[in-house]
C-alpha positions in Angstrom: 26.5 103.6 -47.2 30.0 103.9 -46.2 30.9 100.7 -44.2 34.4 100.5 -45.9 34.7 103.2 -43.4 33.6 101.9 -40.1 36.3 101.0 -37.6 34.7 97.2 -37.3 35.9 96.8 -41.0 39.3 99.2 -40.5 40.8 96.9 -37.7 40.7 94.2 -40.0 37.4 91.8 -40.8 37.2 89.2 -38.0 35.5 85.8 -38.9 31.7 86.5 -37.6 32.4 90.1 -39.4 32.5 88.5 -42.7 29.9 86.8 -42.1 27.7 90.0 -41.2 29.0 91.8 -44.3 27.5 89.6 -46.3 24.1 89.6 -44.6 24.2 93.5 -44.5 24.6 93.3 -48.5 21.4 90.9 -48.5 19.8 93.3 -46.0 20.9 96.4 -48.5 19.4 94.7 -51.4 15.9 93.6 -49.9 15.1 96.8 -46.8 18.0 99.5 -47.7 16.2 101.9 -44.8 16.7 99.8 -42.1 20.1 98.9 -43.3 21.1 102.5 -43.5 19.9 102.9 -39.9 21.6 99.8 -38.1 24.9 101.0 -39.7 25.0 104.0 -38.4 25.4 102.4 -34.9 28.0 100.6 -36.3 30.4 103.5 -37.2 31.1 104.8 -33.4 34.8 104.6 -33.1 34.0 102.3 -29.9 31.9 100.0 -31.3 31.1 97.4 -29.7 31.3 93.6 -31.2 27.7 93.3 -30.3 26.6 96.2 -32.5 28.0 94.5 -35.5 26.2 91.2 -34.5 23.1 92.9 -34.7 23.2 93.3 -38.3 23.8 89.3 -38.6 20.5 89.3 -35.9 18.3 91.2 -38.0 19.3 89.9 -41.5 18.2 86.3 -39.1 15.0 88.1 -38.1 14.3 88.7 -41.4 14.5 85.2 -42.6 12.9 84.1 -39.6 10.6 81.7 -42.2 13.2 81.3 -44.4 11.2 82.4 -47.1 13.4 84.6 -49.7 11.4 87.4 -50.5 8.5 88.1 -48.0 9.7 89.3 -44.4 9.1 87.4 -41.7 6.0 88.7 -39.0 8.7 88.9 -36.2 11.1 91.1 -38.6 7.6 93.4 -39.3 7.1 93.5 -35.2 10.8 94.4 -34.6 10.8 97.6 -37.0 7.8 98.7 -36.1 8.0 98.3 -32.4 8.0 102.0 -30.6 11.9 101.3 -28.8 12.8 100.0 -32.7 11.3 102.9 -34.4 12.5 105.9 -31.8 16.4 104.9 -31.9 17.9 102.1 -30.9 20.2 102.4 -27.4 22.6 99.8 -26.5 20.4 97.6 -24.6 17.8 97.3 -27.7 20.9 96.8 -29.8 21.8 93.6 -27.4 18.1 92.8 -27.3 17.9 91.9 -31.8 20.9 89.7 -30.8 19.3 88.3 -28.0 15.9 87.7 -30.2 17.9 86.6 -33.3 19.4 83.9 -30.9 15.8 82.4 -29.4 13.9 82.4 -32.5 14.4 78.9 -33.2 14.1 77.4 -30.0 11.4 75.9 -28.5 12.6 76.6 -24.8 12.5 80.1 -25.1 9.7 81.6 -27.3 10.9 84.8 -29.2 7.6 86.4 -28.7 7.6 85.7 -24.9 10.7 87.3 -24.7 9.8 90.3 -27.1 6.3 90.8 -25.3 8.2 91.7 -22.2 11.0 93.6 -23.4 10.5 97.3 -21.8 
């Protein structure tokens, strides 16, 4: 994986960027497949700051419980959903930032908002 490479990490690490290098290393260690994937949409020399918050989202999704070694059921829906699974566009990229966000709040139920997601 050559994130040393990506332009989010050449411009210099911002402070929510050193926070998602961090997750991405958990993310390496525990599903290195799905890490490989999300960093590929993270070495576009126009990335966008929301691209690299989706790592952050899905290392959150993951965790979702909070338990350490098991992944959470909304991590498991996320990569297996068909819009995960067939490439992620920009809009799906917003949308694990957007469900990362919701996931612990009772006003807005992550599985309302991922049942009607396109």
């Amino acid at each position: 994986m050559q994130v040393a490479s990506s332009p989010w990490v050449l411009d210099g690490i911002e402070y929510y960027e050193s926070e998602t290098l961090g997750n991405l290393a958990t993310l390496v260690e525990l599903v290195p497949d799905i890490a490989q994937t999300l960093v590929r949409y993270t070495m576009d020399p126009k990335v966008r700051p929301i691209d690299v918050q989706m790592l952050t989202g899905m290392y959150e999704i993951y965790y979702a419980t909070y338990d350490t070694v098991v992944p959470s059921e909304r991590y498991i829906r996320v990569v297996n959903a068909r819009w995960f699974r067939d490439g992620l566009n920009a809009r799906e990229r917003e949308f694990i930032v957007e469900l990362a966000m919701v996931q612990g709040h009772d006003h807005y139920s992550f599985d309302e908002l991922f049942d009607n997601f396109p």
